[in-house]
N, C-alpha and C positions, 0 to 999 in steps of 0.2 A: 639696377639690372645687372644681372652675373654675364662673364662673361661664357661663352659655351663655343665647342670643337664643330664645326658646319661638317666640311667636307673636305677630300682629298679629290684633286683633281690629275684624270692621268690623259694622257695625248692618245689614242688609237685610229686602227689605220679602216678599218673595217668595224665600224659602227653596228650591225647587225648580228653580226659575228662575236662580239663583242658582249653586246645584250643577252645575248644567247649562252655563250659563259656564265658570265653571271646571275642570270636567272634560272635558266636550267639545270646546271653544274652546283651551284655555291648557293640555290634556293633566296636568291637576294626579287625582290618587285620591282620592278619599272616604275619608278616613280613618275619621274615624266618625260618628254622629251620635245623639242624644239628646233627646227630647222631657221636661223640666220640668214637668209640669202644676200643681206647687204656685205656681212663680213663673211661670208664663205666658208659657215660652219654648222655645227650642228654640236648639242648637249644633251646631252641623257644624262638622269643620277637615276642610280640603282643603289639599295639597301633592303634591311630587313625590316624597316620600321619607319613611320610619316617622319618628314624630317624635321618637323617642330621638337621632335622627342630623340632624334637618333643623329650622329654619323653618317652620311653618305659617301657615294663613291662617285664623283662629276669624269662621264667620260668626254671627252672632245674629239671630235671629228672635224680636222681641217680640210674642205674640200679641193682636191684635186694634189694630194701630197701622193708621190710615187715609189718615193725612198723610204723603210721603215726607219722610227726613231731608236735616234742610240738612248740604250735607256741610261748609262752614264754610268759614273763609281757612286756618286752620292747617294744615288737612292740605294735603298736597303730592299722593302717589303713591306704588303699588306700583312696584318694578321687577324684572323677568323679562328673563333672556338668550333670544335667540334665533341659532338656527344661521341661518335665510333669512329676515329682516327684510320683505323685500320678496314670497315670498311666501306668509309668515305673512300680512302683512296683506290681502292678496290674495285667500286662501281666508276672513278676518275678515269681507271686505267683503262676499264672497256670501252671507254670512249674516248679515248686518246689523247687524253692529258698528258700533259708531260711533267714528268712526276723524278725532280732531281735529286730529291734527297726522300729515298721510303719511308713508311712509318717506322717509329724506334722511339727509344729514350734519347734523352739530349747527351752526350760524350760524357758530360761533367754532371751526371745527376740530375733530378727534375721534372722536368714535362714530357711527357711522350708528345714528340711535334714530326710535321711531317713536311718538304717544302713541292707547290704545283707550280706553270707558270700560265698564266693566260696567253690568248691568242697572240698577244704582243714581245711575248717573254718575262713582263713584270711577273715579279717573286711573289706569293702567296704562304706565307706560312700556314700552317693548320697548325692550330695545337689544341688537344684532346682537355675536355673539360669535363 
């Protein structure tokens, strides 16, 4: 049996909120989700694809946190391909993403990428495919 890449798990603070980015915004499915009561949480994984075959995105919701999470130096970014860079971000921006770095080429040649951030402030790279 090969080894294979599950998922990436991020901390958010507003779980609904949340879902709602990345399903509506970024066209990812609600795979599934599940309320903890004994540990005082809740997981969602949202992706484009069942997850026997894909990559997901594990959010966590820790009940009754009040302070938002620092998201830290270490992490970097999600990245997502897009077919229209330009206006992916564009239909992003009418709905109030927040969009730090516009679409363009990369400084040093390459991909036209674009960076969003989710409700949380985690990085999203887009890059045009």
């Amino acid at each position: 049996m090969a080894n294979r890449f599950l998922h990436t798990m991020i901390r958010v603070m507003d779980m609904d909120k949340s879902i709602d980015f990345y399903t509506r915004h970024l066209g990812m499915k609600l795979l599934r989700r599940k309320d903890y009561p004994s540990g005082k949480f809740t997981l969602a994984f949202v992706g484009y694809g069942d997850e026997s075959d894909n990559a997901v995105i594990e959010l966590t919701h820790n009940w009754g946190r009040e302070e938002p999470y620092e998201i830290g130096t270490a992490f970097g970014h999600l990245a997502i391909g897009v077919e229209d860079i330009y206006g992916t971000c564009e239909k992003l921006a009418k709905e109030g993403i927040k969009i730090p770095r516009p679409a363009g080429p990369m400084a040093h040649g390459g991909s036209v990428i674009a960076f969003i951030e989710d409700p949380d402030g985690y990085k999203i790279e887009l890059i045009e495919r």
